[in-house]
MARKEPA-141289 format. One line per 3 residues: their letters; for each residue x, y, z of N, C-alpha, C, CB. Coordinates in steps of 0.001 Angstrom, whole numbers, always signed. Glycine has a CB too. Layout:
# residues N
A	X/Y/Z/X/Y/Z/X/Y/Z/X/Y/Z; ... $
END
This chain:
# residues 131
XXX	+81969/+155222/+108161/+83254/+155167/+108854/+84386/+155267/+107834/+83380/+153859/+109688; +85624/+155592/+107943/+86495/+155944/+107388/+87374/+154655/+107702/+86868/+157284/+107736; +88159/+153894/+106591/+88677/+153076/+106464/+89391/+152811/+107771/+89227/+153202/+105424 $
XXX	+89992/+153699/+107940/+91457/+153179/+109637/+90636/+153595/+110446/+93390/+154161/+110056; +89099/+153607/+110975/+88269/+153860/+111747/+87709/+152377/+111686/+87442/+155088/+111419; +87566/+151430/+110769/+86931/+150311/+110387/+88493/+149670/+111394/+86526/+149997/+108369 $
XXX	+89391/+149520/+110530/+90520/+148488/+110785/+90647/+148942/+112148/+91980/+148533/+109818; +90576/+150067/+112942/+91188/+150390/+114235/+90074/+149254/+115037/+91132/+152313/+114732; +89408/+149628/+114477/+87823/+148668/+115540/+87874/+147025/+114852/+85491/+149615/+114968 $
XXX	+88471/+147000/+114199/+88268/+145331/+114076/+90144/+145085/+114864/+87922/+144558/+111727; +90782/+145718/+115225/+91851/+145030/+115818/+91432/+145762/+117196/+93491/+145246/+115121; +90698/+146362/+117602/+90416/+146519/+119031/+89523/+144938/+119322/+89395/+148158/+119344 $
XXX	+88424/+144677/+118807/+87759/+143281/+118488/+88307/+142518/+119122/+87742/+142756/+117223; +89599/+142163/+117996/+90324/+141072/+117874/+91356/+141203/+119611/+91272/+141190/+116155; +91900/+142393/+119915/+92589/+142179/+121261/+91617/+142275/+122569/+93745/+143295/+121400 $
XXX	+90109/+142252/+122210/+89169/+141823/+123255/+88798/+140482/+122879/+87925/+142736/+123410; +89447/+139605/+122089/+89303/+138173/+121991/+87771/+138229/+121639/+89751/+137271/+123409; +86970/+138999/+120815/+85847/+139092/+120555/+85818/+138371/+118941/+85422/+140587/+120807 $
XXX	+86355/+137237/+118816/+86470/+137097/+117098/+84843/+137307/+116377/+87146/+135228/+116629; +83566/+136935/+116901/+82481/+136949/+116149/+82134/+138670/+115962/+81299/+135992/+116908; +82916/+139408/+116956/+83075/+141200/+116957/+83619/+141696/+115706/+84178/+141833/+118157 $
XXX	+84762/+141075/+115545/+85726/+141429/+114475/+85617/+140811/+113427/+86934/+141308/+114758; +84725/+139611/+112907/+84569/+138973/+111827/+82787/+139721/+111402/+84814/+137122/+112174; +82426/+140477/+111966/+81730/+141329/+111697/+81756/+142161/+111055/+81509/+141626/+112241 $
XXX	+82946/+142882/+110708/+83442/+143970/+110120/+84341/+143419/+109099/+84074/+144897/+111067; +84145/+142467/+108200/+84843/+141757/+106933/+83962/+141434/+106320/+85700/+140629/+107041; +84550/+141155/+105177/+83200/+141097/+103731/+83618/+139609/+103539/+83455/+142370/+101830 $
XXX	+81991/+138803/+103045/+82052/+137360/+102934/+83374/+136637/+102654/+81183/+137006/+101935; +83960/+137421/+101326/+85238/+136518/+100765/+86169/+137614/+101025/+85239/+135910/+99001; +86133/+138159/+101840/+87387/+138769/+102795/+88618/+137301/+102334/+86781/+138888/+105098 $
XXX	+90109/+137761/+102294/+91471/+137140/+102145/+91941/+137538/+102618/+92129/+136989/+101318; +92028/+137296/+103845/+92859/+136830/+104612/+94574/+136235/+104700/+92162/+136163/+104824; +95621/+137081/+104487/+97189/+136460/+104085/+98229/+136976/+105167/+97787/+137061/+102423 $
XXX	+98099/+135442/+105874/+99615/+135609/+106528/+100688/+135449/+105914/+99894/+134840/+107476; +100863/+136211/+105334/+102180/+136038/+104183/+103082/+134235/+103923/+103624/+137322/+104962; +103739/+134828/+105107/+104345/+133012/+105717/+103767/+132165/+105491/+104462/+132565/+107098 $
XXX	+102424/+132080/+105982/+101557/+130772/+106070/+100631/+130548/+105152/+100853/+130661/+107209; +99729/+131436/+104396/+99477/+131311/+103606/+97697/+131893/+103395/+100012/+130138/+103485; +97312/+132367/+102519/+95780/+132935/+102764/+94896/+131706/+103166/+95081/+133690/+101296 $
XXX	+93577/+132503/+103468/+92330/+131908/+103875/+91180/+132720/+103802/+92411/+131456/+105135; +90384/+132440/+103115/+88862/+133284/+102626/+87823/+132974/+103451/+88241/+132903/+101115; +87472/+133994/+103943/+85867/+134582/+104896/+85855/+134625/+106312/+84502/+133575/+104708 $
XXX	+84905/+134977/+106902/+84907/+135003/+108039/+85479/+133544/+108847/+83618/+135428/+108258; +84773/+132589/+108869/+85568/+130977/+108848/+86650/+130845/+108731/+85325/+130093/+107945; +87723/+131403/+107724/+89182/+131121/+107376/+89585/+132185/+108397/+89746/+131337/+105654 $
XXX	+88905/+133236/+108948/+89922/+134544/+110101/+89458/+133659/+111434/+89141/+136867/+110206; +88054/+133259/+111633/+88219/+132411/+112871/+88969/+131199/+112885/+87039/+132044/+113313; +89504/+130554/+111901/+90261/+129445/+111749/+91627/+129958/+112461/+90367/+128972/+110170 $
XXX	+92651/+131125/+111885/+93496/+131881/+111684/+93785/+131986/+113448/+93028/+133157/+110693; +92969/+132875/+113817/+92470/+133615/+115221/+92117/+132562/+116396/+91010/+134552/+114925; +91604/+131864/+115933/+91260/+131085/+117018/+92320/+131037/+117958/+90887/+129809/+116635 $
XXX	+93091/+129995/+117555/+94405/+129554/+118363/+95344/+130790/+118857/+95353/+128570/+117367; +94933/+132002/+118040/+96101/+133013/+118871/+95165/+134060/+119749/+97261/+134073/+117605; +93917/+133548/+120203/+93220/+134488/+121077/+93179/+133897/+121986/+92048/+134993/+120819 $
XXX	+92828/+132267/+121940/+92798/+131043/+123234/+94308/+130933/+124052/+92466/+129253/+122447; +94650/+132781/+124486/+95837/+132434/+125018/+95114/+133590/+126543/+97569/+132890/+123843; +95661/+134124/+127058/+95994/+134840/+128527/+94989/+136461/+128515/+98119/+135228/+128633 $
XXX	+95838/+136717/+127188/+95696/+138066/+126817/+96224/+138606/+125255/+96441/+138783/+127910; +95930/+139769/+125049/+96326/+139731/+123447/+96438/+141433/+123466/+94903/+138899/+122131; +97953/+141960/+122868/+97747/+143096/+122662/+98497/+143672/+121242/+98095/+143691/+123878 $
XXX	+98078/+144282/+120624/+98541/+145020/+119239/+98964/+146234/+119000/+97698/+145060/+118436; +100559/+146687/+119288/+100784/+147695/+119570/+101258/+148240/+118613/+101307/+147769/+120455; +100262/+149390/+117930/+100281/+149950/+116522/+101421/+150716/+117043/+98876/+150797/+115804 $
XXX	+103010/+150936/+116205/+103813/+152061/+116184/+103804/+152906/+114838/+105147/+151614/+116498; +103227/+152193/+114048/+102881/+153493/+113054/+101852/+153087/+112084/+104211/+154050/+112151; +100760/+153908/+111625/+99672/+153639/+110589/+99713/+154662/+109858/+98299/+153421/+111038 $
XXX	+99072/+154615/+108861/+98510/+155453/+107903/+97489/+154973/+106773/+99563/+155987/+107313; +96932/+155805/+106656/+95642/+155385/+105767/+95519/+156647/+104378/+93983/+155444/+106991; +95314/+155720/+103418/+94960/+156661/+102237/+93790/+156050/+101529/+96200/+156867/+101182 $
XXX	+92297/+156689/+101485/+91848/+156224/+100478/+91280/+155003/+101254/+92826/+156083/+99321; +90820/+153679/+100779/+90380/+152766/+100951/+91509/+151385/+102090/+89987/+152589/+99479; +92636/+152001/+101953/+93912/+151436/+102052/+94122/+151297/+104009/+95160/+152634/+101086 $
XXX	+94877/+151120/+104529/+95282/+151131/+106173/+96420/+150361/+106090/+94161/+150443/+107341; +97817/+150579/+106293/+98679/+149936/+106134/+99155/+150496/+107951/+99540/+150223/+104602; +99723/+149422/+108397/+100279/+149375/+109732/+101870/+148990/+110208/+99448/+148473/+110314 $
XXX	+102683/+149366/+110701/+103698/+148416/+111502/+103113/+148312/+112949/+105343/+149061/+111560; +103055/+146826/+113538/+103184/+147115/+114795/+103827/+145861/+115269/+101909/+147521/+115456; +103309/+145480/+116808/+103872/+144425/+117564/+102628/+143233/+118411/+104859/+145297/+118692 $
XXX	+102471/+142117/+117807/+101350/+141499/+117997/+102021/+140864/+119374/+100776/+140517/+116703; +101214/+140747/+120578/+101716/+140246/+121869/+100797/+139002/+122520/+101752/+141516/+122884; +101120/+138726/+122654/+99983/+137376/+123454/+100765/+137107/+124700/+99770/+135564/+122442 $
XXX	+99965/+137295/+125408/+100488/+136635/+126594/+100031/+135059/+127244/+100193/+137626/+127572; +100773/+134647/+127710/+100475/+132691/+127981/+100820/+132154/+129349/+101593/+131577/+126908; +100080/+132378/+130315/+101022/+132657/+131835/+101641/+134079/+132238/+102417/+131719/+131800 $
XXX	+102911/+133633/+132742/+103635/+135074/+132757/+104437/+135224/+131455/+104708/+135255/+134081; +104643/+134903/+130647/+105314/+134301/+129652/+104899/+135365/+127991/+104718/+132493/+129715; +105140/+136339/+128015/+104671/+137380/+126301/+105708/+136738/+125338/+105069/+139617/+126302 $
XXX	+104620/+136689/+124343/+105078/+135916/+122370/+104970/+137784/+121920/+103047/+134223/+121042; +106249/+138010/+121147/+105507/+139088/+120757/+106233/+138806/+119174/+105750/+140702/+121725; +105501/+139338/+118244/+105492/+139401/+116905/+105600/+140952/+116405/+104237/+138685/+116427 $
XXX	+106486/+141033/+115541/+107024/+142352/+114940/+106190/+141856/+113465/+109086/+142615/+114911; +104953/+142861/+113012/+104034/+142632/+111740/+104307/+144022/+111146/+102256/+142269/+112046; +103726/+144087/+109720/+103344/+144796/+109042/+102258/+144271/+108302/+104227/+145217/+108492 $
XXX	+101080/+145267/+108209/+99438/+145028/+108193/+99225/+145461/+106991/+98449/+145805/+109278; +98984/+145596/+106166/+97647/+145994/+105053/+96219/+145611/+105031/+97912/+145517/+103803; +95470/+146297/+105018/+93972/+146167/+105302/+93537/+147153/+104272/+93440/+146531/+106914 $
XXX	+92562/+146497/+103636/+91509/+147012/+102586/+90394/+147114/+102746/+91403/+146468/+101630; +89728/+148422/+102861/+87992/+148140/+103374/+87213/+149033/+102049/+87477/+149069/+105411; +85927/+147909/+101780/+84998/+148506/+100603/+84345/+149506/+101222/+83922/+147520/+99913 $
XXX	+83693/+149873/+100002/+82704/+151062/+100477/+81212/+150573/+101529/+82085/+151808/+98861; +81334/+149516/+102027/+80123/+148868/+102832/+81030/+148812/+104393/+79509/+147004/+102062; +82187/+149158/+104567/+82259/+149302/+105811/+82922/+147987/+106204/+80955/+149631/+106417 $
XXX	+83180/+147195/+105254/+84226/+146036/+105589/+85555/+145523/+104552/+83301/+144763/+105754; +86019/+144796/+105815/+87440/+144621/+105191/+87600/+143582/+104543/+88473/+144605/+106030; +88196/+143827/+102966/+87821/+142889/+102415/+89566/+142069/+101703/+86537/+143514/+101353 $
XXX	+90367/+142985/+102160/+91723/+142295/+102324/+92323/+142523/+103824/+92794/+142907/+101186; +92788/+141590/+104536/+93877/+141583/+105299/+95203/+141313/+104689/+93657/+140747/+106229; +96169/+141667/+104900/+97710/+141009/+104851/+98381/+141493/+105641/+98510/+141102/+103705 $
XXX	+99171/+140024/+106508/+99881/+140482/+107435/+101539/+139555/+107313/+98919/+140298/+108854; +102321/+140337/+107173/+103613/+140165/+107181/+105041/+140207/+107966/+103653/+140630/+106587; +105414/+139337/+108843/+106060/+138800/+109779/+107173/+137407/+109522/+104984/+138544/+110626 $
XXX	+107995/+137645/+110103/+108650/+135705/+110058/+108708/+134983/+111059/+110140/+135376/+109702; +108328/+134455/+110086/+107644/+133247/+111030/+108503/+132415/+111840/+106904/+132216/+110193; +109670/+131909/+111687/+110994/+131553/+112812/+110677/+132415/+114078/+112745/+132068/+112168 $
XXX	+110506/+133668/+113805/+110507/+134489/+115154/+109326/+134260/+115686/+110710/+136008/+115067; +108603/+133691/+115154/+107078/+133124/+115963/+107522/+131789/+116542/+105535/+132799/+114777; +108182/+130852/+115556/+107967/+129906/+116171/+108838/+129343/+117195/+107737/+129233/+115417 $
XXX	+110424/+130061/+117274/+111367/+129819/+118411/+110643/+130722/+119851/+113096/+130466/+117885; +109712/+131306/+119543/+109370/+132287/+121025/+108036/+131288/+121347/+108851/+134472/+120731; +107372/+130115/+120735/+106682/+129050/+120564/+107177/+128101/+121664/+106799/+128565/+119182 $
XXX	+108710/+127773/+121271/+109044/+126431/+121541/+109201/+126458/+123125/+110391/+125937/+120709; +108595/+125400/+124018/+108532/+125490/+125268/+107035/+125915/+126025/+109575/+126374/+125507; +106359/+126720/+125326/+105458/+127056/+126067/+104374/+126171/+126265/+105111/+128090/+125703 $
XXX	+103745/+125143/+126034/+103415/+123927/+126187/+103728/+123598/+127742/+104131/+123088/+125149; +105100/+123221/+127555/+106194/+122837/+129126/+105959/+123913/+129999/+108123/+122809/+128914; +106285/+125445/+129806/+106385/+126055/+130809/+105034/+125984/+131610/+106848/+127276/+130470 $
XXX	+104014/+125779/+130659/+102231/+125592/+131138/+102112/+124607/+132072/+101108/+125081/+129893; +102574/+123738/+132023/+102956/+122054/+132706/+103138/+122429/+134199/+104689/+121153/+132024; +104524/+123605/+134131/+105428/+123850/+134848/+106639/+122705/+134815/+104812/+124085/+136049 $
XX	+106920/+122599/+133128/+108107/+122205/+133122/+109908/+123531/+133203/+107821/+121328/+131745; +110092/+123410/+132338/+111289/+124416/+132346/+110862/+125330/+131258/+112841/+123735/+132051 $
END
């Protein structure tokens, strides 16, 4: 498989909430870096990562531009979760590194994090059916 053939199928995975799908296609000490928050190594540190943002409604990743050179897959897109009627959406930029075995052995994903966490605040309540 060709590198952005690897990364396209581990973020299809990941927006079928399939994490043991998509931690399939990463290499043991895969690193894992949410820029903001901070790395995490192996399959364990991406289900750590993932967990909490798949245990939502729905999940969608809307690539607006990729390109791949070489071993490389760099992305902009828009990470969406939905929580009720209620969409979180996240404006990222991706880097993904895959070895010659067909896995990815860097992620980095780059976003700010304020804009995650004010589109956060409330949704707890609105779940309740508070305000």
């Amino acid at each position: 498989m060709t590198a952005e053939a690897v990364v396209d199928e581990f973020i299809n995975r990941v927006v079928a909430m399939d994490l043991d799908g998509a931690c399939a296609l990463v290499a043991d000490d895969v690193e894992y870096d949410n820029v903001p928050m901070g790395p995490v190594t192996g399959p364990d540190g991406i289900r750590s990562v993932l967990g909490p943002m798949v245990a939502v409604d729905e999940v969608e990743f809307v690539i607006l531009r990729q390109l791949a050179v070489g071993d490389t897959v760099m992305n902009e897109r828009v990470d969406r979760f939905r929580i009720g009627d209620r969409w979180i959406e996240l404006p990222v930029a991706g880097v993904f590194v895959v070895d010659d075995e067909d896995r990815i052995v860097l992620w980095r994903d780059y976003f700010d994090l304020p804009t995650l966490m004010n589109q956060l605040e409330g949704v707890g309540e609105a779940q309740a059916g508070g305000t």
